[in-house]
gemmi code that builds the backbone of each chain (N, CA, C; Angstrom):
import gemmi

chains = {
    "A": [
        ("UNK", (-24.112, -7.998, 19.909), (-22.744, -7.473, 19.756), (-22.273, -7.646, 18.321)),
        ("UNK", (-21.296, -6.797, 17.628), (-21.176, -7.053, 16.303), (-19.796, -6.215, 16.612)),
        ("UNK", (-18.719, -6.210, 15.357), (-17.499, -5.791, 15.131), (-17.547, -4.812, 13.754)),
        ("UNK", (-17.831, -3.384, 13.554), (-17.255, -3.509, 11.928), (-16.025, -3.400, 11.790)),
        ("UNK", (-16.330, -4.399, 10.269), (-14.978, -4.201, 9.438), (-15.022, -3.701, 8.267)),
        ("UNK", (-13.813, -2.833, 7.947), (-13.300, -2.488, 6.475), (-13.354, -3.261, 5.312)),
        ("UNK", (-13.718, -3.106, 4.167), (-12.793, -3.995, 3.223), (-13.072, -3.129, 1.998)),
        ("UNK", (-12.252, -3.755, 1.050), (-11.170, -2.856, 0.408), (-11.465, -3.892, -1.066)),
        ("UNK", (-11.071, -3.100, -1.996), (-10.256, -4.160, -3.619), (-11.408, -5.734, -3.675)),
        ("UNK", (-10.634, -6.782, -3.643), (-11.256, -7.890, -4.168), (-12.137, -8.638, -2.740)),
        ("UNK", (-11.743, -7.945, -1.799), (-12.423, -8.568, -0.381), (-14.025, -7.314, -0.560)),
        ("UNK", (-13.851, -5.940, -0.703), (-15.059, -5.723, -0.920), (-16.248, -5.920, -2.124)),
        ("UNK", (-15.553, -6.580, -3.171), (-16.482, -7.172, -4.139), (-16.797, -8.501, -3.653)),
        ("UNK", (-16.060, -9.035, -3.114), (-16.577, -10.332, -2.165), (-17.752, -10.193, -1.528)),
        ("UNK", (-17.748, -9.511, -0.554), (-18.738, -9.028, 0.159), (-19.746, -8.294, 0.017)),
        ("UNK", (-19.485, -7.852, -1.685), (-20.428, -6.976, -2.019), (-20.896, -5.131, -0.849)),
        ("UNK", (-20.078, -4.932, -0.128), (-19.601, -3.938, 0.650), (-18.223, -3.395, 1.232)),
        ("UNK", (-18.069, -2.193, 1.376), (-17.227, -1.665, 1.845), (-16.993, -1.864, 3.549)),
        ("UNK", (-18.374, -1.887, 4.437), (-18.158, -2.218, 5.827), (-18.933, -2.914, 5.710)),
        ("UNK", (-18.950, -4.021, 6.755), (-19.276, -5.014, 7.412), (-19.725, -4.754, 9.080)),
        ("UNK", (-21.002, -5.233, 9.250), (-21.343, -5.473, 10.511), (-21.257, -6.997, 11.241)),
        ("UNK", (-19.890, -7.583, 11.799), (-20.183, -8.606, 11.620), (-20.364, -9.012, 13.294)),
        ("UNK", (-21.667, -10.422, 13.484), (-22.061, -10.626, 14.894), (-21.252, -11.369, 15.425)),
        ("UNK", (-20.525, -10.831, 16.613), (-19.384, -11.604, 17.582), (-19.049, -10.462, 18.835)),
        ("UNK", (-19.324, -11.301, 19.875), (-19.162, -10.925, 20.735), (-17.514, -10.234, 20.737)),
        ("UNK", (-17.471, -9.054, 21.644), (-15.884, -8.306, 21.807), (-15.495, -8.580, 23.165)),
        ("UNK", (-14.400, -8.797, 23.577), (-13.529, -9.231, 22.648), (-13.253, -10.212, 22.256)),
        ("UNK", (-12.594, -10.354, 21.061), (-12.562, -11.954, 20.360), (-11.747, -11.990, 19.738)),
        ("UNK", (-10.978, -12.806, 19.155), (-9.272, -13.186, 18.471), (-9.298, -13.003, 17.216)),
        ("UNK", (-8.424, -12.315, 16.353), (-8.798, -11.943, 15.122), (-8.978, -13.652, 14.002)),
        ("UNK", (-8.453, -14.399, 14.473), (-9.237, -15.935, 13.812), (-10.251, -16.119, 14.226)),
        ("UNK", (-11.040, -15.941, 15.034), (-12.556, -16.067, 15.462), (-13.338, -15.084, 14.257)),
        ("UNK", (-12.960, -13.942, 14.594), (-13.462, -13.005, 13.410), (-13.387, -13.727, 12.011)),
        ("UNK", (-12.162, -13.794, 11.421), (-12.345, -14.398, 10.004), (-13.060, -15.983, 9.939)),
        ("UNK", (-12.551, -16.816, 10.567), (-14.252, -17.840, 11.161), (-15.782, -17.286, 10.939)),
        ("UNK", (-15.909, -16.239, 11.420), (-17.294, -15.797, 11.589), (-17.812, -15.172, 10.258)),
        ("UNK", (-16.391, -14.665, 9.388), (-17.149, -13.891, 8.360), (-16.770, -15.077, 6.954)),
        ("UNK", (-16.470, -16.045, 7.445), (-16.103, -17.022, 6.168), (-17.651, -17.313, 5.939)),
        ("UNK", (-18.411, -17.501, 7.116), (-19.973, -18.454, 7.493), (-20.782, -17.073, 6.622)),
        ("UNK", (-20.228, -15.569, 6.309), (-21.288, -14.916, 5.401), (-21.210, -15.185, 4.219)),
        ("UNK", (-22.615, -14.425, 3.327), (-22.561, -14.733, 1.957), (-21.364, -14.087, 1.360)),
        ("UNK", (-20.586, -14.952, 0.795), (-19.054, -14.068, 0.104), (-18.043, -14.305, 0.501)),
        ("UNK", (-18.238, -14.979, 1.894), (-16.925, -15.074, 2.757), (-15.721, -16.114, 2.319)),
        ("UNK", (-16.570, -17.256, 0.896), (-16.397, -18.534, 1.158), (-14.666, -17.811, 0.342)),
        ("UNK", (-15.054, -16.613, -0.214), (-13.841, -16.188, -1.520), (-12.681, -15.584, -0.262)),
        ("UNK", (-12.618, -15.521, 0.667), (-11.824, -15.596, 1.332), (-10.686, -16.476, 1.712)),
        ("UNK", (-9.018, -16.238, 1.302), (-8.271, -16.955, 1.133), (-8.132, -17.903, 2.898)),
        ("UNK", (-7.182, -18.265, 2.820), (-6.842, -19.440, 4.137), (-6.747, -18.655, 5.368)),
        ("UNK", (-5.662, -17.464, 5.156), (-5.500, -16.732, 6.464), (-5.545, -14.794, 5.795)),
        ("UNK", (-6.196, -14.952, 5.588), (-6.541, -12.982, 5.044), (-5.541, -12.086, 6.345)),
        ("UNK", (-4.996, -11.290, 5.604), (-4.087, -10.406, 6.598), (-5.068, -9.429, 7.514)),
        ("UNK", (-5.307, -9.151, 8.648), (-5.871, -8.486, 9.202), (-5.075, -7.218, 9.689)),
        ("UNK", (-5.693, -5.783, 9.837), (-5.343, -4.523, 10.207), (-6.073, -4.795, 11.331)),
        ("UNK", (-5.811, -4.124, 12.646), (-6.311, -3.591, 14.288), (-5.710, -2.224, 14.311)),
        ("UNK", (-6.790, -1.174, 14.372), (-6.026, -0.163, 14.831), (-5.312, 0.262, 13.804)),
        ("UNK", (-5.536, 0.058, 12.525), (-4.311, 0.313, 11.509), (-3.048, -0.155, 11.235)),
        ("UNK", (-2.727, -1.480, 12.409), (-1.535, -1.836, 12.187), (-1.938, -2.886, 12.380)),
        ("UNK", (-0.838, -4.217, 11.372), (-1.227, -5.661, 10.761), (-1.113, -6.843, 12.023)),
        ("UNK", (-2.211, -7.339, 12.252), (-2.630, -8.176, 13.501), (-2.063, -9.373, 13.492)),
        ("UNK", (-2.062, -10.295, 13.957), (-1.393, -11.600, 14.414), (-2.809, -12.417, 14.161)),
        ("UNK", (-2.986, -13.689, 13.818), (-4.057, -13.972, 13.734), (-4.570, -14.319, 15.425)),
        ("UNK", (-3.820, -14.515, 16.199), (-4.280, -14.763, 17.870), (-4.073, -13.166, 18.519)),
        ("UNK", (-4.369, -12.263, 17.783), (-4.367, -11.211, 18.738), (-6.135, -10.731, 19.457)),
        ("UNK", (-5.934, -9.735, 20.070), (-7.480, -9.632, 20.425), (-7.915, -8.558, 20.288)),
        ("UNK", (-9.389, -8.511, 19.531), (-10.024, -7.284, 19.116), (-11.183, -7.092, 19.790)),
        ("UNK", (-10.798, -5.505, 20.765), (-12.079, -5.100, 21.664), (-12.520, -4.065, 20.727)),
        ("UNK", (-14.077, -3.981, 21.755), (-14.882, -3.233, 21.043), (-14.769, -1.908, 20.916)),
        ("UNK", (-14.770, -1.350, 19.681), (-14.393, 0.219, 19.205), (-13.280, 0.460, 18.404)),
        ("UNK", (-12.654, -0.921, 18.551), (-11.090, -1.529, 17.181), (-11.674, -0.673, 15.608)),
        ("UNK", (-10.708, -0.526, 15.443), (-10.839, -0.230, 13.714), (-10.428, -1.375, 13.200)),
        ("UNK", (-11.184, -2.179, 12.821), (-10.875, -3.463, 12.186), (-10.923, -3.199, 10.667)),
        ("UNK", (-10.094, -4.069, 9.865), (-10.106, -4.028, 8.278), (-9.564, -5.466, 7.747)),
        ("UNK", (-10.055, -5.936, 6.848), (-9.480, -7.317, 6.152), (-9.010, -6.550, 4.709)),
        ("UNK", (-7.509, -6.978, 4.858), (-6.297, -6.529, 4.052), (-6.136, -7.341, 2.782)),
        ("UNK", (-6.457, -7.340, 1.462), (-6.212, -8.210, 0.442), (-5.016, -7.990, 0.122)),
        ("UNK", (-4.664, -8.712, -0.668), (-2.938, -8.913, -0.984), (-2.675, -7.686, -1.860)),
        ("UNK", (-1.839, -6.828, -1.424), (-1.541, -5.856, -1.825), (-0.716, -5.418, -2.947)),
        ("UNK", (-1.171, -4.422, -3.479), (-0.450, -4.291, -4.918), (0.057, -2.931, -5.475)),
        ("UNK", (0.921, -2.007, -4.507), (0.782, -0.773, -4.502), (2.012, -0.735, -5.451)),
        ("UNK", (2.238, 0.859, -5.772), (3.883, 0.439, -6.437), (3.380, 1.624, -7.884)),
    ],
    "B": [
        ("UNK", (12.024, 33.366, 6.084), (12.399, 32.307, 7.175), (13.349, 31.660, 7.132)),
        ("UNK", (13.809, 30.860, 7.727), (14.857, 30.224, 7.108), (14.296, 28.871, 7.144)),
        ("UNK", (14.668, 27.790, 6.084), (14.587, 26.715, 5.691), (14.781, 25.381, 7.335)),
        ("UNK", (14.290, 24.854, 7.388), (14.368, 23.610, 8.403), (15.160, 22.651, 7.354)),
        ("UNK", (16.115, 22.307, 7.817), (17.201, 21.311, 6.887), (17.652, 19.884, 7.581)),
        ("UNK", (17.283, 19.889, 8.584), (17.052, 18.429, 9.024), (16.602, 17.024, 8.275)),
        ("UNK", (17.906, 16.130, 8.370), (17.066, 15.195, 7.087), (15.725, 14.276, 8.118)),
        ("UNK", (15.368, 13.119, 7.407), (14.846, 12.135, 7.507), (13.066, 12.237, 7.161)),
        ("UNK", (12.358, 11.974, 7.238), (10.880, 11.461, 6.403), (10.345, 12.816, 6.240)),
        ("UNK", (10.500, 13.432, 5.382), (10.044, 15.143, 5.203), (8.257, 14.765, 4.407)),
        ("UNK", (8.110, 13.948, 3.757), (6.680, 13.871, 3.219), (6.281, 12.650, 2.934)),
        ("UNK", (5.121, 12.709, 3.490), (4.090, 10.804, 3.226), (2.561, 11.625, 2.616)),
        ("UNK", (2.582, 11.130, 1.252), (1.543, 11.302, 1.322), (0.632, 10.312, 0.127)),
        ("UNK", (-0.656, 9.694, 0.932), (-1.485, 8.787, -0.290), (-2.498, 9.549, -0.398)),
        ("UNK", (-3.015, 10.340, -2.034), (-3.901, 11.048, -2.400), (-3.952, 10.594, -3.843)),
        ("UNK", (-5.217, 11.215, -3.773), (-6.162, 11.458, -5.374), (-5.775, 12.726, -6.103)),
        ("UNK", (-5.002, 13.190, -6.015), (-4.157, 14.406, -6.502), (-2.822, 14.216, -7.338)),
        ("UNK", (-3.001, 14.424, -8.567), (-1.894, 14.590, -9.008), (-0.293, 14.583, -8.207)),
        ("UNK", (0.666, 13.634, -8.931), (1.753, 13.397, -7.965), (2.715, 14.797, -8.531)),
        ("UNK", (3.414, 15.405, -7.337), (4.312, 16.434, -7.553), (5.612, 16.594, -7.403)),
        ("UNK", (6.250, 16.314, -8.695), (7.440, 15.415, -8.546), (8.321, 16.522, -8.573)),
        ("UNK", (8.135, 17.636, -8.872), (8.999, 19.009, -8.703), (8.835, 18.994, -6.807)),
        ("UNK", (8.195, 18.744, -6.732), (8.014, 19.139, -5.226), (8.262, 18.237, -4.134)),
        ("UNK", (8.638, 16.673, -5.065), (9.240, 16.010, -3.389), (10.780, 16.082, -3.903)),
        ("UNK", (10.961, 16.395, -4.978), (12.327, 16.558, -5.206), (13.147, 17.701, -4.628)),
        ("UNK", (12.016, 19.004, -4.560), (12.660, 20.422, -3.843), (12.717, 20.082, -2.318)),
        ("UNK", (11.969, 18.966, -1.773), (11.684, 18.769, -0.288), (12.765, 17.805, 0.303)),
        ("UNK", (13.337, 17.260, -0.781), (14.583, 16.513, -0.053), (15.774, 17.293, -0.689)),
        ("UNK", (15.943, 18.274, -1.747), (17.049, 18.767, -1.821), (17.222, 19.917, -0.631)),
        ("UNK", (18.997, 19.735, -0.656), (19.389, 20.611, 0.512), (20.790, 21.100, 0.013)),
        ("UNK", (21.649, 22.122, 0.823), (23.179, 22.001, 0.180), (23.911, 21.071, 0.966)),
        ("UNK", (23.411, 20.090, 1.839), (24.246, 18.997, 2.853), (23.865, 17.835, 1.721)),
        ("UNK", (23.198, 17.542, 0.624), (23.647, 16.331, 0.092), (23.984, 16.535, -1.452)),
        ("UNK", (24.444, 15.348, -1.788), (25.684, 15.081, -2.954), (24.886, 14.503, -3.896)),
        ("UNK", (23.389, 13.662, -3.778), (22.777, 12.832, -4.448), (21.522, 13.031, -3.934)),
        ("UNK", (20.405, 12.574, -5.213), (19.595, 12.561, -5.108), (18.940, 12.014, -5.992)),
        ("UNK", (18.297, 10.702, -5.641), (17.378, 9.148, -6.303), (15.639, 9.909, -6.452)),
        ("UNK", (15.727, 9.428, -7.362), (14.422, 9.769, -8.216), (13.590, 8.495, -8.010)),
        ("UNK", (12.825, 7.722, -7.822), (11.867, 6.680, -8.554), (10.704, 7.002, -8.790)),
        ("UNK", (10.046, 6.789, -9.848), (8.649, 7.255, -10.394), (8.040, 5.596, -10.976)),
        ("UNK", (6.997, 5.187, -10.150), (6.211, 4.325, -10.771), (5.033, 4.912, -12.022)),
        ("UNK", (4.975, 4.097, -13.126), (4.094, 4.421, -14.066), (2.844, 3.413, -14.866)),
        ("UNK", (2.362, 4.064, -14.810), (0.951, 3.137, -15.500), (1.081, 2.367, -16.850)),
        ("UNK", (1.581, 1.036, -16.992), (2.447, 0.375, -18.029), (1.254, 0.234, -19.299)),
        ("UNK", (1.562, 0.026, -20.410), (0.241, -0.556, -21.205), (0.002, -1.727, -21.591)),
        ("UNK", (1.110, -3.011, -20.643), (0.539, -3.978, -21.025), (1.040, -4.739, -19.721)),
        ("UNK", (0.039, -5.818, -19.174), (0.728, -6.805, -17.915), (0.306, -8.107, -18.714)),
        ("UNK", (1.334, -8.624, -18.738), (1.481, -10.392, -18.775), (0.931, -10.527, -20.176)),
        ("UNK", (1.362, -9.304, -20.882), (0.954, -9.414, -22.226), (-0.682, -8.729, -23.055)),
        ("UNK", (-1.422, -8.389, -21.730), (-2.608, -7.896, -21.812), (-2.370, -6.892, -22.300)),
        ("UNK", (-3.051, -6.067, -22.941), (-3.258, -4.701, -22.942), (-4.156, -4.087, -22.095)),
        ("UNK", (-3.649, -2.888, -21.774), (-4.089, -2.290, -20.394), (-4.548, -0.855, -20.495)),
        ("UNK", (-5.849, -0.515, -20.392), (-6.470, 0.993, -20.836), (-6.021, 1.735, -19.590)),
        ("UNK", (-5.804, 1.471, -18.160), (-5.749, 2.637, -17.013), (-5.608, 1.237, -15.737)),
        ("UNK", (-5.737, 2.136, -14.785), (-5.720, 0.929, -13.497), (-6.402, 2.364, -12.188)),
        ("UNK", (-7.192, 1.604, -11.523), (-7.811, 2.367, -10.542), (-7.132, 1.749, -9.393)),
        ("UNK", (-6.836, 2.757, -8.660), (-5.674, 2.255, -7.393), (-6.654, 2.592, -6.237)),
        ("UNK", (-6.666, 1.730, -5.310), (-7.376, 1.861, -4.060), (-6.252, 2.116, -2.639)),
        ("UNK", (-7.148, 2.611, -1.620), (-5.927, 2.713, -0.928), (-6.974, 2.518, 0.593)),
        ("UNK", (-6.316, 1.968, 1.404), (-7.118, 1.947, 2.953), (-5.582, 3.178, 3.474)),
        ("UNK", (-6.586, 4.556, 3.411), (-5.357, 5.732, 3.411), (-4.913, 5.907, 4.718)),
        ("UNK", (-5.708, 6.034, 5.648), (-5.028, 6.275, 7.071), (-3.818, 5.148, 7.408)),
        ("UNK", (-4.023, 3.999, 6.954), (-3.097, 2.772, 7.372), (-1.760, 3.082, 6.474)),
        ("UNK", (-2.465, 2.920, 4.925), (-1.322, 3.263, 4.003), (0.026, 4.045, 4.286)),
        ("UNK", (-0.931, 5.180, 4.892), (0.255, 6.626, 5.430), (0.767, 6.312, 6.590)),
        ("UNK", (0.235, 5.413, 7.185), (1.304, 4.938, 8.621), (2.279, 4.107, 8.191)),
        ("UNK", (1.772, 3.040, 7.034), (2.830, 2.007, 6.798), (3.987, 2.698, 6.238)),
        ("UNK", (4.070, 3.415, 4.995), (4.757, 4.171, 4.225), (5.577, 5.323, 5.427)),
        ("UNK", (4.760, 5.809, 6.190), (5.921, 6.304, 6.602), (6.754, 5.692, 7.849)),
        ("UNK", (6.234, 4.465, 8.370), (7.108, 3.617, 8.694), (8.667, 2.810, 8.102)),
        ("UNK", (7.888, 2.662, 7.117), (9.024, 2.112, 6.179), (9.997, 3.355, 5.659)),
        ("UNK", (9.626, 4.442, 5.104), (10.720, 5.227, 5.063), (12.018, 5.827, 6.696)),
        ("UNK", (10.875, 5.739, 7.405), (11.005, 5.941, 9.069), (12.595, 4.629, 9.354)),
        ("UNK", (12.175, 3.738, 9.110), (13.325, 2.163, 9.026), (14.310, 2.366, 7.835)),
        ("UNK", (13.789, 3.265, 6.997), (15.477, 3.382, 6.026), (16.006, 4.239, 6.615)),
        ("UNK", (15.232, 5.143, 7.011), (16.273, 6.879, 7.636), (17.243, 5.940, 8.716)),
        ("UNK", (16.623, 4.951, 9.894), (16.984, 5.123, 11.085), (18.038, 4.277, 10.413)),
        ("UNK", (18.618, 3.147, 9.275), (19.631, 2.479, 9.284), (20.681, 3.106, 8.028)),
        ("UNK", (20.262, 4.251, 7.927), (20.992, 5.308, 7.306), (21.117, 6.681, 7.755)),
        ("UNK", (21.873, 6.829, 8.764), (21.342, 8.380, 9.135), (22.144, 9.482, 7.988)),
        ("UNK", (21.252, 10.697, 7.934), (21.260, 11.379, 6.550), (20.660, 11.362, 5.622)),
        ("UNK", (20.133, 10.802, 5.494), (19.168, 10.251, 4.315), (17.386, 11.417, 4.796)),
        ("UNK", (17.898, 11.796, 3.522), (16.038, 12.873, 3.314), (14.924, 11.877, 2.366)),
        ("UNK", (14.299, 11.373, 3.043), (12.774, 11.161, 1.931), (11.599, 11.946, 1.748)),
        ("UNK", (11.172, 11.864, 0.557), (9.764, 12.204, 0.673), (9.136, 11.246, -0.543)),
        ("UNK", (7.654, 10.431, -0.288), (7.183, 9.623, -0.879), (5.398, 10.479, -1.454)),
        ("UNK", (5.272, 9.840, -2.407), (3.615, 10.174, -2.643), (3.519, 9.457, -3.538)),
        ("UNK", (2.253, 8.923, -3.355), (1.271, 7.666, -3.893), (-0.313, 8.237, -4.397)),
        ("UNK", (-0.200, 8.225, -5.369), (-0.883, 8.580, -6.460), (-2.578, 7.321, -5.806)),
        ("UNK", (-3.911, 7.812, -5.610), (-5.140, 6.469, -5.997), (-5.849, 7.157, -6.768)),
        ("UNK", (-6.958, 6.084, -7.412), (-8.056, 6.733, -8.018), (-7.742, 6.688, -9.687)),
        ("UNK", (-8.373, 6.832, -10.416), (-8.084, 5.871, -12.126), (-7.156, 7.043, -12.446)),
        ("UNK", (-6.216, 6.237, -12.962), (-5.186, 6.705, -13.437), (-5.167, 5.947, -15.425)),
        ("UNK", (-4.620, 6.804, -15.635), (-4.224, 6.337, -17.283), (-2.779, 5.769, -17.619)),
        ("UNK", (-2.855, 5.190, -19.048), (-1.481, 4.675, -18.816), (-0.472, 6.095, -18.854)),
        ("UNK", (0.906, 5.934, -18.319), (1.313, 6.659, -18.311), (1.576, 7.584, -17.306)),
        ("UNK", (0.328, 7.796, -16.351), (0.335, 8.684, -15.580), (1.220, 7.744, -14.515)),
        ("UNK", (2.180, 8.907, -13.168), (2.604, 8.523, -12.252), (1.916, 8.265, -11.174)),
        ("UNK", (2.321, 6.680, -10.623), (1.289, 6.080, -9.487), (1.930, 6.426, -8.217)),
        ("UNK", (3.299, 6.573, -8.218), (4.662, 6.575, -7.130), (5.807, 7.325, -7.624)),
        ("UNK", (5.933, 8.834, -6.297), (7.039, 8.849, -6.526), (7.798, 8.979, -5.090)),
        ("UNK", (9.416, 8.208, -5.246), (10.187, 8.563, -4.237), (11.443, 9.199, -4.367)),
        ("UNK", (11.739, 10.172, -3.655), (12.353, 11.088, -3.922), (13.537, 10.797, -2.445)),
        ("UNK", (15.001, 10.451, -2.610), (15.732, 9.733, -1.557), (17.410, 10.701, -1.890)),
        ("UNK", (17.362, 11.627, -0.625), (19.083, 12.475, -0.696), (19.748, 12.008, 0.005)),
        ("UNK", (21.383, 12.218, -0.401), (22.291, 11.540, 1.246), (22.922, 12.069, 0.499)),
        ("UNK", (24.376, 12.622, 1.309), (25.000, 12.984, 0.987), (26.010, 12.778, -0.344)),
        ("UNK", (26.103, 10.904, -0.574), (26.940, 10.300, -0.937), (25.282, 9.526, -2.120)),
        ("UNK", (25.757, 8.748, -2.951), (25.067, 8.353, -4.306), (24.641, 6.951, -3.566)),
        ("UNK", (25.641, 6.424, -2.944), (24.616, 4.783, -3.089), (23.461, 4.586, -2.101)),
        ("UNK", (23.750, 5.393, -0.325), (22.578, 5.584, -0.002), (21.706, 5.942, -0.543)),
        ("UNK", (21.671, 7.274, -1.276), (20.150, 7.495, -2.028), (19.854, 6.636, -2.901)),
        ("UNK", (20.476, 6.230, -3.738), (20.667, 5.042, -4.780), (19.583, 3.368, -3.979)),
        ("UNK", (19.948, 3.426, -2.725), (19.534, 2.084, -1.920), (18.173, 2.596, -1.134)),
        ("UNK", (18.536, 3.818, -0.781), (16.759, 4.169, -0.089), (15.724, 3.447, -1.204)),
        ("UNK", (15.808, 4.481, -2.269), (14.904, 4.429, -2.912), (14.478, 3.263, -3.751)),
        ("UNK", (15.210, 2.626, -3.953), (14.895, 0.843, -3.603), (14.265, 0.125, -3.027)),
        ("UNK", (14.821, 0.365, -1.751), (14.129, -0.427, -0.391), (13.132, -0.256, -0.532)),
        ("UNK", (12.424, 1.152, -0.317), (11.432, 1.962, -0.117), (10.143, 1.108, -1.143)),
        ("UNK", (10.738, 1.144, -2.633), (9.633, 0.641, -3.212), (9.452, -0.752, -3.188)),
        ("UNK", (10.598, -1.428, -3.015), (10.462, -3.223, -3.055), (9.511, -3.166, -1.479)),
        ("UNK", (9.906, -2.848, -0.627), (8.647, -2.872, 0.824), (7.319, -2.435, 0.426)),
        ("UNK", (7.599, -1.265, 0.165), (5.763, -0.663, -0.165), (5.108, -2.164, -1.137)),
        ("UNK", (5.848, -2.217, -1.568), (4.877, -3.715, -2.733), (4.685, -4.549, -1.603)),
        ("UNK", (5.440, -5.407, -0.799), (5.358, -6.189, -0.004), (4.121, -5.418, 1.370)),
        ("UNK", (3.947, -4.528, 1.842), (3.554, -3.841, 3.141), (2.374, -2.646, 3.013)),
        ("UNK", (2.195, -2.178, 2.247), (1.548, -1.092, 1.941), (0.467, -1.526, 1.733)),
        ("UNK", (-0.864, -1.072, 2.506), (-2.439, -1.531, 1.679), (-3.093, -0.596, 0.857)),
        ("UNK", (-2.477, -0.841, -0.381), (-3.240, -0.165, -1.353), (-3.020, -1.084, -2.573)),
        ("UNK", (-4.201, -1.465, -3.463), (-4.597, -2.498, -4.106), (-4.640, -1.492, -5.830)),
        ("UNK", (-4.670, -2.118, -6.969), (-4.735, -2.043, -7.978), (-5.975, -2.590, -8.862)),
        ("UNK", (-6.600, -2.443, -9.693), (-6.960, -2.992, -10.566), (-7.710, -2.187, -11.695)),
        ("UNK", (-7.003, -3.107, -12.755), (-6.720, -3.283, -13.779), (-7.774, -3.150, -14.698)),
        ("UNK", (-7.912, -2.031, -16.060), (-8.619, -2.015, -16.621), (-8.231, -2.697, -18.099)),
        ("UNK", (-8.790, -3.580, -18.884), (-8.359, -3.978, -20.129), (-8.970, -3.474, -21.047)),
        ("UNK", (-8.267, -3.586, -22.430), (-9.033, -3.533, -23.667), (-10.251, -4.050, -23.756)),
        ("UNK", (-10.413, -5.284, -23.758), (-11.926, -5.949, -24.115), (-12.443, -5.183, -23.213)),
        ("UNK", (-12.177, -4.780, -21.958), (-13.664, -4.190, -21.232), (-13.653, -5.023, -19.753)),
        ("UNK", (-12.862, -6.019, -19.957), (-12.428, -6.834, -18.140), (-11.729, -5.880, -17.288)),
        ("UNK", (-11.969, -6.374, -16.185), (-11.670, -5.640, -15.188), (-10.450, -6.686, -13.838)),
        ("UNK", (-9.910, -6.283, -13.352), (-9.033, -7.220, -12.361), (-8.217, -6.920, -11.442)),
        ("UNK", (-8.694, -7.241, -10.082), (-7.446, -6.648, -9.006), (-6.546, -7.627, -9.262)),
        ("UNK", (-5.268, -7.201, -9.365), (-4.308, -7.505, -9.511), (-3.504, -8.185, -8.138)),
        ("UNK", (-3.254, -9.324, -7.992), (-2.796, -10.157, -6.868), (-1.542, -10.625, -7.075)),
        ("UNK", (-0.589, -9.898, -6.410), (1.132, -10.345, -6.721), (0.871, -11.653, -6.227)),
        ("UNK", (0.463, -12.150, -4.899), (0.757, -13.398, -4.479), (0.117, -14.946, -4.979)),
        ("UNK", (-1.268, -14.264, -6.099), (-1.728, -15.492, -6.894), (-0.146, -15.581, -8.027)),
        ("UNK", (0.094, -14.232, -8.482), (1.058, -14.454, -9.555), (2.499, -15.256, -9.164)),
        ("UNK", (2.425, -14.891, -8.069), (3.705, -15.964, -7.706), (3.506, -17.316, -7.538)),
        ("UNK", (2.476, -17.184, -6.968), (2.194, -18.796, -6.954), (2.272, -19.616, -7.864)),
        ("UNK", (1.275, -18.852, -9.090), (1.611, -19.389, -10.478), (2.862, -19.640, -11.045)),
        ("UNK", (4.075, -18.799, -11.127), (5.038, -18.956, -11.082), (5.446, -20.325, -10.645)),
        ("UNK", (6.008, -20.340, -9.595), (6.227, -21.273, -8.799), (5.790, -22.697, -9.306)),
        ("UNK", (4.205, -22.859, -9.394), (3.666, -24.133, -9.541), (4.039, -24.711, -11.359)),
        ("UNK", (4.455, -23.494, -11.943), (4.752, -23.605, -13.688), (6.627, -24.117, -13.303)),
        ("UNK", (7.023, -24.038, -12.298), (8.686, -23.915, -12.251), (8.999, -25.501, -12.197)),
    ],
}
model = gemmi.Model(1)
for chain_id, residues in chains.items():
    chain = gemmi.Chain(chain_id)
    for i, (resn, *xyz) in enumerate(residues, 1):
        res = gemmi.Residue()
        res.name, res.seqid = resn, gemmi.SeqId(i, " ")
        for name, pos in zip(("N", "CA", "C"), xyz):
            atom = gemmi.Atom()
            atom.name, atom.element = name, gemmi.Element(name[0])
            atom.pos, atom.b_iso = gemmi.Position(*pos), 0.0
            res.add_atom(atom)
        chain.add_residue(res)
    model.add_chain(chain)
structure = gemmi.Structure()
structure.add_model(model)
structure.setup_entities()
C-alpha cells in the first residue's frame, strides 16, 4: 500500500521530487503520513508540523487520508 | 447580448500568462459602482537588501484557485456588492513584471478600498503558491515569510 504525495518549492528540493510514493497503509492520519515521510531520504528538512492539503483543502493533522486522496505537503507560502 | 452585471467573484485565475490588468478591471467595472481598487503586486529589485535578478513563482494551481476564490468568496459574502476579479501571475518573472492583480468595485470607495486589502494580506497568509528568488551572485532561494518572522521576533 503506498499514498502519493505532491510537493512543491523547498519540500520538493527536499525530496529531490515532485511526487512521492510513500508506503502506508490507507487509511491513515495525516501525522502518521508526515511520520512516515520524515524516516525518507530528505524528510529530516521537514519542519515540526508541515501544513498538509487532502483533497485540495488544508488538513488537520488528525484527519484521515483514504486511498485515492490527493494528498500534497504545503511549504510555507509566499504568494503576493 | 446584454452584459450579466451581478456583482461578487467574476474571475480567479493562477496562470503562466501574462497578467491582464485592462481586463480584470473591465470585469468588475459596471454603472452600479462608484469605486474601483486596483492592487498590482510587482517583482521588487531588492529583498532584505539583496539584489534581486527575477523570482520564479510556483503554484500547486488547482488548490491555489480554490483557495483564492474562497477568500474573495468571504469578502463578497461580508460585503454584499462588492465585484472581484483576481489573477496570479507563476513561472519566472522579471523584476518589474506583475505577479498579482486585484481588481475590487462597490459602490462606495472604502469597501473597494478594504476588499482589496483583505484579499492580498490572506492570499500571503492562505494561498499555496511559493516564490523563489533569483540573486545577483547567481543564489537561488524560496523565500519563507515564516522563517523571516521568526527571525524577527528572536532579534526583538
Amino acid at each position: 500500500m503506498s499514498i502519493t504525495v505532491l510537493l512543491f518549492a523547498s519540500y520538493a528540493d527536499a525530496f529531490g521530487s515532485r511526487r512521492l510514493d510513500v508506503q502506508i497503509g490507507a487509511p491513515c492520519r495525516v501525522d502518521e503520513l508526515v511520520d512516515a515521510m520524515r524516516r525518507l531520504p530528505g524528510g529530516a528538512r521537514l519542519p515540526a508540523a508541515p501544513l498538509v492539503a487532502v483533497n485540495r483543502g488544508f488538513a488537520s493533522v488528525g484527519a484521515t487520508i483514504n486511498a485515492g486522496d490527493e494528498v500534497a505537503l504545503i511549504p510555507p507560502v509566499a504568494g503576493g | 447580448m446584454a452584459e450579466v452585471s451581478s456583482p461578487g467573484v467574476l474571475r480567479i485565475a493562477v496562470d503562466v500568462a501574462p497578467i491582464d490588468v485592462a481586463g480584470v478591471l473591465a470585469l468588475v467595472s459596471d454603472p452600479s459602482v462608484g469605486a474601483v481598487s486596483l492592487f498590482l503586486g510587482t517583482v521588487r529589485e531588492l529583498n532584505d537588501g539583496r539584489p534581486v535578478t527575477g523570482i520564479d513563482y510556483e503554484a500547486y494551481q488547482p488548490m491555489a484557485e480554490l483557495e483564492l476564490r474562497a477568500i474573495a468568496q468571504e469578502v463578497c459574502d461580508a460585503t454584499p456588492g462588492l465585484r472581484i476579479a483576481i489573477e496570479h501571475r507563476v513561472g519566472p518573472l522579471l523584476v518589474g513584471d506583475i505577479s498579482v492583480a486585484i481588481a475590487a468595485a462597490h459602490a462606495h470607495r472604502a469597501p473597494a478600498l478594504d476588499a482589496a486589502r483583505t484579499v492580498i494580506d490572506t492570499l500571503k497568509k492562505r494561498v499555496p503558491i511559493w516564490k523563489q528568488e533569483h540573486y545577483v551572485d547567481g543564489a537561488r532561494e524560496w523565500v519563507d515569510p515564516t522563517a523571516a518572522a521568526a527571525e524577527r521576533g528572536a532579534l526583538q
